[in-house]
N, C-alpha and C positions, 0 to 999 in steps of 0.2 A: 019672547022675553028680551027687554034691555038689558045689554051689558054694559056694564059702566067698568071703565079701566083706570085702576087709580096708580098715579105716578109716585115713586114717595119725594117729596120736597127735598131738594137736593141746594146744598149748601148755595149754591150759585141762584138760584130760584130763591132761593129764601130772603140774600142778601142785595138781589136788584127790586125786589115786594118791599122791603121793609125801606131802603133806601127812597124809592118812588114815594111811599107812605109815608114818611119823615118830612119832603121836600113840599109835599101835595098837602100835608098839616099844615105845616111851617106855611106856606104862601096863602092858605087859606085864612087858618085863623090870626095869624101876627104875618102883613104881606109886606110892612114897613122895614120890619127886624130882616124877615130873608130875602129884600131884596138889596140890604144893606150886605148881608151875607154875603149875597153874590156878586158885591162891589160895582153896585149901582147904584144911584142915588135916588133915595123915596121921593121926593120933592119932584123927579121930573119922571116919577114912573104911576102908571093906571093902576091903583089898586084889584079895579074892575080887571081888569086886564090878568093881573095875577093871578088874584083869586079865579077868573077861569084856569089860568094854568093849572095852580095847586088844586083842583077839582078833576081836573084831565090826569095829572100823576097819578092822584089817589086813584081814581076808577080801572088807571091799568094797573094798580097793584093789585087792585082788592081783585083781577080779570085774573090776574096770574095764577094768585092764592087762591082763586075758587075752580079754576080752569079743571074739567073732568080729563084725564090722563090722553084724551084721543086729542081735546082742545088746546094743551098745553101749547106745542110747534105754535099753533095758526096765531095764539094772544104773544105769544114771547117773538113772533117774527109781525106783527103789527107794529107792537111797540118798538122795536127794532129799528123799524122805517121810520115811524113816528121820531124816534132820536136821531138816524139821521135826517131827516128833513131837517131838526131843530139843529144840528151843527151846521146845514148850509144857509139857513138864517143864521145865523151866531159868527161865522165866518163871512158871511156878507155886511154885516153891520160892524164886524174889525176893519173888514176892509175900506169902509165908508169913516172909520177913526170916530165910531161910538163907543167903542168897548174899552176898558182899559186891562191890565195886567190879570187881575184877580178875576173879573167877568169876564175873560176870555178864557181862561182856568178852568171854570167852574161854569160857564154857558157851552159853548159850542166844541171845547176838548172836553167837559162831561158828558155831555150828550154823545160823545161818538165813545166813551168809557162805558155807557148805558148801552150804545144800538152793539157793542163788543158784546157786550151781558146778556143780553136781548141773543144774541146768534146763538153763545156757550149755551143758553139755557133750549131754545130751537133745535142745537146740537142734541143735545143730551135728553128731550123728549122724544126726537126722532128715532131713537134707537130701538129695536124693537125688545118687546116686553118680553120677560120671560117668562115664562107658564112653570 
């Protein structure tokens, strides 16, 4: 017999799924609006590009939110990584003076506010279950 262990959704889980899914919309379906958002300018940015992004967010939210309680740690410290890698490109591209104020903000100091969310929620899956 399978056991399946379910976690219950835990404010921090809830708010890094809905966050990723918001971001992963937003660059999919309007990739011009959020990457104005992000204080970058549409005109010299890949929509292609985005839209994979915003496709990559969504799928780790929708990883989180459907994560069976044993999977939860391994998708919340994937993505984890997955943020910071993106803050040591986002902090290599300030250092190269691509970035400006707002996209450094909101690129590679979110991304390391997310791979923080990413641990909390790792943290707080790992702990064991109560019976």
């Amino acid at each position: 017999m399978n056991i399946v262990y379910v976690l219950p959704m835990t404010p921090t889980r809830i708010t890094l799924a809905v966050a990723r899914m918001l971001i992963g919309l937003g660059a999919w379906l309007a990739p011009d609006l959020t990457v104005r958002v992000f204080g970058l300018d549409p005109e010299r940015s890949n929509r292609f590009v985005g839209r994979l992004f915003g496709a990559r967010e969504f799928a780790l939210a929708a990883a989180l939110l459907a994560a069976p309680g044993k999977a939860v740690a391994t998708v919340a410290a994937v993505g984890a990584v997955v943020d910071a890698v993106d803050a040591v490109a986002g902090f290599d591209e300030t250092r190269r003076g691509n970035l400006g104020g707002r996209a450094i903000a909101l690129g590679p100091v979110g991304a390391m506010g997310f791979a923080a969310l990413g641990a909390l929620v790792y943290r707080e899956s790992s702990r064991p279950i109560a019976s």
